[in-house]
Structures are given as C-alpha cells and as structure tokens.
N, C-alpha and C positions, 0 to 999 in steps of 0.2 A: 146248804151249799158251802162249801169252800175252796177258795184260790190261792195258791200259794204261787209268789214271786220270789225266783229265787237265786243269788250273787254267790261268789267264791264262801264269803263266811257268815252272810248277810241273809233272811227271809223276811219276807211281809207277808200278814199270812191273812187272809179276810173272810167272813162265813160270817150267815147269818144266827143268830141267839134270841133265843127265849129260858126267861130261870126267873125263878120267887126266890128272892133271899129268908131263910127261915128266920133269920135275927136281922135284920134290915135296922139300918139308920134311921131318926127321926124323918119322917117325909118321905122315906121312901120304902113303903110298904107297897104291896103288891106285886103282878108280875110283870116284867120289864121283858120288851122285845125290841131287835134294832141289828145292828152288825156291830161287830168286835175287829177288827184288825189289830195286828200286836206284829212288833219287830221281832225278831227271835235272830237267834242264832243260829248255821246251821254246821253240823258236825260230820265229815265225812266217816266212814263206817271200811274197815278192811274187805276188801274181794274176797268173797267167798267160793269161786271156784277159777278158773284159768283166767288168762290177762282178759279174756272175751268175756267175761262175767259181766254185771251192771253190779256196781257199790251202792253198799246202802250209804241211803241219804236221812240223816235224824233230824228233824226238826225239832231243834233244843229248845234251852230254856228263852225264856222272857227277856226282853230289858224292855220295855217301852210298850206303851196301849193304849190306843184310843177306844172307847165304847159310844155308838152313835145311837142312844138309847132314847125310849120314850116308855111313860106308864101303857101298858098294853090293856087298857081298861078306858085312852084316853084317845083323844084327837090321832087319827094317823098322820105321820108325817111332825107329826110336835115338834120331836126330837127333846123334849121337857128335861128328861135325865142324861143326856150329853154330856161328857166327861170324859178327860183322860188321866191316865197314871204317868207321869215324869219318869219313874223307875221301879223298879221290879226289883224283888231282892227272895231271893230263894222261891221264886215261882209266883211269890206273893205281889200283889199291888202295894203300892202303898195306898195313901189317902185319896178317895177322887179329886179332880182339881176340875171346877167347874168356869170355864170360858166364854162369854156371849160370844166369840167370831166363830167358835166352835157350831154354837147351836143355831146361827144364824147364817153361814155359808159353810156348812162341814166337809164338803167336797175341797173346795179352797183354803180352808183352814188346813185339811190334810196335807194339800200339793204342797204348801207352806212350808210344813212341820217335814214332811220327808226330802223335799228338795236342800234342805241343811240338815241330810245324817250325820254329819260329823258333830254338830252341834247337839242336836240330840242324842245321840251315845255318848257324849261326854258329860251333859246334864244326868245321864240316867248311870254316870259311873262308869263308865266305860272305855277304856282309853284306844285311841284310832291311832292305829299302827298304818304302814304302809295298802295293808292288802281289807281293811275296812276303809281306808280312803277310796282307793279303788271300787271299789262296791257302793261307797257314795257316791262316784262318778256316774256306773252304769247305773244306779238308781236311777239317779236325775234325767235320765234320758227314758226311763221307763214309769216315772211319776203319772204324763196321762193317761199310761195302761189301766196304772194303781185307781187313778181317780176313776174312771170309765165304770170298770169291775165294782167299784164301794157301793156307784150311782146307783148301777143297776144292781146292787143288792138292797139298797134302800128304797130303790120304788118297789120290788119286788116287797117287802115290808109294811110299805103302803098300801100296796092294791090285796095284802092276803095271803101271798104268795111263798113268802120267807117270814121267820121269825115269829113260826105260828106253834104256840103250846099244844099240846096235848088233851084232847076232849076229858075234863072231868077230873084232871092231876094240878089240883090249885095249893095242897098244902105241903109240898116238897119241895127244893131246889133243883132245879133238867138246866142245864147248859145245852145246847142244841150242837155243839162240837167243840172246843177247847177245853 
C-alpha cells in the first residue's frame, strides 16, 4: 500500500515494507517489516499536450524518513527496529537514529516531527523559502490525515495484512515499494 500526501513543493509519502538487508548492521540481521514514510520533494513535470492535459507529477528525491520497523521473525506490533534518518543525501540515509518516543508512541512522535516542517527540512539541509513555508502551513492542518493513514498501515502490519514478504525469498533484499 502506499499514500502520498501532497503540497506545492512538499510530499509525504507512506506504504508498507518488507526487505532483508544482505550486509546488515550488527543486531540487525534478518527480515524487517513495518511502514516507511519519507518527506520528499515534489517536481512538477511540463504539459504534455493542450493547456487541458494533467502535468506530470515526480515524486522526487528524499530529505527526511522515518522507518516504523520491527524484526519480522518477532512480536507483531514490537516496533523493535524503529528509527529515523535526520537527512538524506543523494537518495541515501544517512545513519539510523534510534528514539524511545519513536518506538513508544510512533504515531505521536510523527504528528511531532511533521507539525515543525520547517524545522525538519532545515535539520535535514534544507533551506524554507517562502512557498516550503507554505506547505508547512497546509501540512499542519493535514498532520491527522498523515497520522490516521501511518495507524492504519501499521495495524495492517500487525494483523498480516501489510508488510508481508514473499513466501520462500529470505536470502535477497524486496523493498515492498520505495
């Protein structure tokens, strides 16, 4: 599943994940499932035919990502591997950054963390000009969309439903959509 919320220059983008990292960090081997939501950018794209056309809409790169993960071999609902990335640099994470308010009220920890976009795109490098202000505004008015959407991607997680691998594919990396 994935949802995308989306402002003048600004996306949130949420969908459930399942992936094995083949070279994983100490502690976390195995396969991790959960939702991903990441801020992105979004790039409009020229009319490709008359003013009545629909513009393509790119949902660009990365600045920002939380991962609402757990070992997929482990308690549902754990949320054990919970983490986000501060900033993104050429597509890439940088280092996980692991938060108890994260793994302990992650819905709330989100409404948190996106209700100050400005603060957050300028932690992850980013500088807020007039019209990403703006987009922090309507964010903030569309925060309990954002949160609603995450919940129910993560009970869906829970119960089976999302962030489920592939019968019999345990020794590859599957990203489930991003």
């Amino acid at each position: 599943m994935l949802q995308v919320f989306g402002f003048d220059r600004i996306g949130v983008v949420a969908g459930d994940i399942y992936f094995i990292d083949p070279t994983p960090e100490p502690g976390q081997e195995g396969a991790e499932r959960g939702v991903r939501l990441e801020v992105r950018v979004l790039e409009p794209g020229e009319l490709r035919g008359s003013i009545y056309s629909s513009r393509p809409i790119e949902v660009g790169r990365p600045v920002w990502r939380a991962d609402f993960l757990e070992t997929a071999d482990g308690p549902a609902g754990s949320l054990n591997r919970a983490h986000h990335h501060p900033a993104m640099h050429d597509w890439e994470p940088g280092s996980r950054v692991f938060d108890k308010d994260l793994s302990a009220d992650p819905v709330s920890w989100l409404g948190g963390q996106l209700a100050d976009l400005e603060g957050l795109l300028e932690r992850a490098g980013v500088e807020v000009d007039e019209v990403l202000a703006a987009d922090a505004a309507s964010l903030r008015r569309y925060v309990p969309d954002v949160q609603r959407a995450v919940r129910g991607m993560l009970d869906g997680v829970t119960e089976g439903r999302l962030g489920v691998g592939p019968e019999g594919e345990l020794s590859f990396a599957r990203v489930s959509w991003l």
